[in-house]
C-alpha positions in Angstrom: 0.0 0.0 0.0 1.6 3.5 -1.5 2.0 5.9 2.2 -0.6 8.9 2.1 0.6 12.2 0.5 2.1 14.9 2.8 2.4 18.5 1.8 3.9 19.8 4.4 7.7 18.8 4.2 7.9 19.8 8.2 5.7 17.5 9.4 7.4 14.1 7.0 9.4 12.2 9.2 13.0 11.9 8.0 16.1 13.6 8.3 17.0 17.2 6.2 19.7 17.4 3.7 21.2 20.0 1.8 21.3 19.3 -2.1 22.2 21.2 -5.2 20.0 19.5 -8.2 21.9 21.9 -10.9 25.6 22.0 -11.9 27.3 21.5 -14.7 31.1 19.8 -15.5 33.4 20.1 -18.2 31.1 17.0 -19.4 29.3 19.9 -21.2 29.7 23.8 -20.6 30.8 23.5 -17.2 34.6 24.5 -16.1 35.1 21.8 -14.1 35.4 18.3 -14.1 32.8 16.2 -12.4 35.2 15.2 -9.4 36.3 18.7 -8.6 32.7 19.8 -8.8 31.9 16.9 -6.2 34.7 17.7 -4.2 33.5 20.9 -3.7 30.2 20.4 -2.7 31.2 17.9 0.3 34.1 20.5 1.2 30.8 22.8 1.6 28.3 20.7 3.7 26.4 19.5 0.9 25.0 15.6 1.2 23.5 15.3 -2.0 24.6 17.1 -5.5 23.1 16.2 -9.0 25.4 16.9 -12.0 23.6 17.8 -14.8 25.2 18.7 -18.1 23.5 19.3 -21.0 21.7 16.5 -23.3 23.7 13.9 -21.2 23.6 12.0 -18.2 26.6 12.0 -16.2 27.3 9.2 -13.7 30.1 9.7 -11.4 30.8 7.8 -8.4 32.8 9.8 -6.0 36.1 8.5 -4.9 36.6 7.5 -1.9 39.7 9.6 -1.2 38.1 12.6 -2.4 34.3 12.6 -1.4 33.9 11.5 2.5 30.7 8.5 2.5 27.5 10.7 3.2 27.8 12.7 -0.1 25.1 11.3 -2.9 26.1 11.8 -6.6 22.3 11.6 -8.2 22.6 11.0 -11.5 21.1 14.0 -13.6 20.8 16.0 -16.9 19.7 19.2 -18.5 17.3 18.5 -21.4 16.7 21.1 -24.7 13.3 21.4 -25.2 13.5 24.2 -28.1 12.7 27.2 -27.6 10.3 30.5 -25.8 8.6 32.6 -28.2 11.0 35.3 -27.3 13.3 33.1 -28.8 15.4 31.9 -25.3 16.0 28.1 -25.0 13.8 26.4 -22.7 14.7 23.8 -20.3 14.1 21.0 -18.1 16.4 19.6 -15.6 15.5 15.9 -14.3 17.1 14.0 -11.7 17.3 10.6 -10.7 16.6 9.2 -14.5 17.3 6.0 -15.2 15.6 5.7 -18.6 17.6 5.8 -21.8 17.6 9.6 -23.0 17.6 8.1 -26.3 13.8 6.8 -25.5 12.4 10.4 -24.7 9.7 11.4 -26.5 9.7 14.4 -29.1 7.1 17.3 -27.9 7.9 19.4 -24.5 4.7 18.3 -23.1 5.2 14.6 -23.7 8.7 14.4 -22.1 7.6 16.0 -18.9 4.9 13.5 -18.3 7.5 10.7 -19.4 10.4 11.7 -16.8 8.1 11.5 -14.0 6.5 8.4 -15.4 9.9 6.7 -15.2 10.4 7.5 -11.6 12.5 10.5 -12.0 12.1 13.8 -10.6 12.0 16.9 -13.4 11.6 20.4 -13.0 11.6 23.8 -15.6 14.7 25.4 -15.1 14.9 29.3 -15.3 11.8 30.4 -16.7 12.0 33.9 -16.4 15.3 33.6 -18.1 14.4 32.2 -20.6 11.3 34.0 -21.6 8.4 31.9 -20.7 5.2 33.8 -20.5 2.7 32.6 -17.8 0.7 30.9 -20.5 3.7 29.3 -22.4 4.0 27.6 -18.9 0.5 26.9 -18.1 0.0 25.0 -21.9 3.0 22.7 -20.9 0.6 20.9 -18.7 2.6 18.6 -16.9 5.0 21.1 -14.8 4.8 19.5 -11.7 8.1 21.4 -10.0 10.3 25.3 -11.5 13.1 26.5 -10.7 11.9 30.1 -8.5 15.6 30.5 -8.1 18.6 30.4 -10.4 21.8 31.9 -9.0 23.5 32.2 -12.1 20.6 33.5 -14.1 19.8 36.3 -11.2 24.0 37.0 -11.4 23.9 37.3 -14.7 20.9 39.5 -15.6 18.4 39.3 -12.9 16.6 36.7 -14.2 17.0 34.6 -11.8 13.3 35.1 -10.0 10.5 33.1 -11.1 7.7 33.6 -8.0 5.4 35.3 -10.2 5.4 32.2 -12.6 5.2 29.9 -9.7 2.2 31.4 -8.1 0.4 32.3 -11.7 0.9 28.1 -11.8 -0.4 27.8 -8.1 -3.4 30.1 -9.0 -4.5 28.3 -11.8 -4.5 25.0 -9.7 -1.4 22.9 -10.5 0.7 21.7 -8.0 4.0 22.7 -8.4 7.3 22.2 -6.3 9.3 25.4 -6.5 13.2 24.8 -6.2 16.5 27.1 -5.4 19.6 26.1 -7.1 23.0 27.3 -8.6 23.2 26.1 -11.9 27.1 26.5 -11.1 29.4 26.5 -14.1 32.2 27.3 -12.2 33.5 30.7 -14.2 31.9 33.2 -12.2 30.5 33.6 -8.3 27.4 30.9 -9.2 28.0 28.7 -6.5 26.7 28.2 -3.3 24.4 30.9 -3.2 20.9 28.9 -3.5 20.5 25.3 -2.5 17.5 22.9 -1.5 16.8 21.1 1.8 15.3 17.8 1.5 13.3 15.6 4.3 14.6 12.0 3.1 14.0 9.1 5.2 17.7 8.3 4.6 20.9 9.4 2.3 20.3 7.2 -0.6 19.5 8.1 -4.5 16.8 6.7 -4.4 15.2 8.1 -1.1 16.2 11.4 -2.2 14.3 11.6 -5.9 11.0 9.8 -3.3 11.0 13.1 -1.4 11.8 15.9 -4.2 8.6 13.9 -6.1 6.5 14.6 -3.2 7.8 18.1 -2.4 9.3 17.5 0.8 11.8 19.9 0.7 12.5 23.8 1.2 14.5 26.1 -0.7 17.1 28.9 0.4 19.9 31.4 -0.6 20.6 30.8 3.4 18.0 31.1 5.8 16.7 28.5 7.6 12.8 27.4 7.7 12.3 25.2 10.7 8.1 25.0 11.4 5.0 25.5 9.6 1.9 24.4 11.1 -1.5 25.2 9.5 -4.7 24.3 11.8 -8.1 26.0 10.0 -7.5 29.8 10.3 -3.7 29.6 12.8 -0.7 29.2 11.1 2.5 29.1 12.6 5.8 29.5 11.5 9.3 29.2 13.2 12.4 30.0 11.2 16.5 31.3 11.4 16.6 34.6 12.6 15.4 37.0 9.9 13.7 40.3 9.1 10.2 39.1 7.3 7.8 36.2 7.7 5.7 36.1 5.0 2.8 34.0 4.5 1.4 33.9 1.0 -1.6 32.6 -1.5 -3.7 32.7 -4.4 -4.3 36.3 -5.8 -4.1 39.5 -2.8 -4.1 36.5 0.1 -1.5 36.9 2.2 0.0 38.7 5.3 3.4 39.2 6.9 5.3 40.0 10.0 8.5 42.6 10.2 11.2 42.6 12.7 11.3 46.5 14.5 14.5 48.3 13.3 17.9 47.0 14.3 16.8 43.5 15.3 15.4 40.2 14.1 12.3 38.0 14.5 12.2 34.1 14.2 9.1 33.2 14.8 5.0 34.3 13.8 1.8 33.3 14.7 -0.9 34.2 11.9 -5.1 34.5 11.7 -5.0 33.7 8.3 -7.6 35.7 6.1 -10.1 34.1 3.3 -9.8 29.9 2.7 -6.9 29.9 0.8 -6.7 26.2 -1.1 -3.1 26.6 -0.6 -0.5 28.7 1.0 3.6 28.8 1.1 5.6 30.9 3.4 8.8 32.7 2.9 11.5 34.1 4.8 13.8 37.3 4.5 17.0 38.1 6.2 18.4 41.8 6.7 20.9 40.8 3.6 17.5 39.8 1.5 18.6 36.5 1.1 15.5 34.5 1.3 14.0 30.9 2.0 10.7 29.6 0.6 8.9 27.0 1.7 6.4 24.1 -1.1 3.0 24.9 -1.0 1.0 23.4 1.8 -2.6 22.4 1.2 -5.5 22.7 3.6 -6.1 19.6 5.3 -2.7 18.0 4.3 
């Protein structure tokens, strides 16, 4: 019997590990070879790290001399699905794939819904960057997860922010996972500023790609969400230290909570206004560095 769904990562049971689901190696347009890039990531606390070059799955097993046991190489890729109608390439990033790329099908659409057919986790990268109206996005159909935050897109033109898309996607009613990441490529200050934290059961592939498929996981630049609890109109949330608590849902729905000038909050207690179907929270430090929690349904 399949367990019941959960939508709110902080009540799974499990442990939290910090991943980054999009980096690149020399294996495509990436600087770095696929060991240094691992190497890297456990030097910086990471547990889990997908490499995902373009058009190509890249399977590396850490060595042992270089990567200490406790750091998961997830096997990943970045796949071309053409292009916006502004004329910017549009893709998808999929982890945990174990399907012949060779065997995808043709159409945008149709290779979403394969990906997660085969088990794997996939998600839009970038769509802000590359041009994606909100109704590009909605006729894809099957966009069960976006990236909200690209470091490298947001260092390299600003268009790194996708929450407008997101909640356009959320309004429209499609569940959708929103994800943080670097998409490193190791020439320029695109690492380690945005990163996901998963609830796994334990530090295995496979758990891993289980609990980004049912959106147990938070996304940051740094902060730290540590409590969401949602019971009828009282929602509380507990985070890091930081200057904003938001809370946030379809449309004007919404409220927040501000730390006084000169100091911090980490903590909020909100009467929430209207029957929102959903709501996610996010978190802002005095740097604006920010951490956003998965949508989290009533009654789940």
């Amino acid at each position: 019997m399949s367990e019941p769904p959960v939508t709110n990562a902080f009540d799974a049971p499990g442990q939290w590990y910090r991943a980054s689901l999009h980096t690149h190696t020399t294996e495509s347009d990436g600087a770095w070879s696929p060991q240094a890039v691992l190497d890297w990531h456990q030097a910086n606390a990471y547990q889990a790290v997908a490499l995902t070059d373009h058009d190509r799955i890249t399977r590396v097993l850490p060595a042992p001399s270089a990567v200490e046991p406790g750091v998961v190489a997830l096997p990943g890729v970045e796949i071309s699905l053409g292009r916006s109608r502004q004329g910017s390439p549009v893709h998808l990033v999929v982890v945990g794939l174990s399907a012949p790329l060779a065997e995808r099908p043709h159409s945008a659409r149709e290779t979403l819904d394969w990906v997660w057919e085969n088990g794997a986790f996939g998600y839009l990268a970038h769509p802000y960057w590359s041009g994606l109206s909100n109704e590009e996005l909605a006729a894809l159909g099957s966009v069960r997860a976006l990236e909200i935050f690209n470091t490298s897109a947001n260092w390299e033109n600003r268009k790194g922010e996708a929450c407008a898309h997101w909640d356009d996607l959320l309004g429209r009613g499609q569940q959708a996972w929103g994800l943080a990441t670097d998409d490193s490529h190791w020439r320029n200050p695109d690492h380690g500023g945005s990163w996901v934290m998963v609830k796994a059961k334990q530090l295995t592939a496979a758990a891993v790609v289980d609990a980004l498929r049912r959106g147990l996981f938070f996304s940051t630049n740094h902060p730290t969400i540590e409590s969401v609890r949602w019971e009828g109109k009282l929602l509380w949330i507990r985070s890091s230290p930081v200057e904003a608590i938001y809370w946030i849902g379809a449309g004007s729905l919404g409220w927040s909570r501000h730390a006084p000038p000169g100091s911090q909050l980490s903590e909020a207690e909100f009467q929430v206004k209207g029957k929102p179907a959903w709501i996610r929270i996010e978190v802002c430090d005095e740097m604006g560095r920010r951490a956003w929690s998965n949508p989290i349904y009533a009654g789940g």
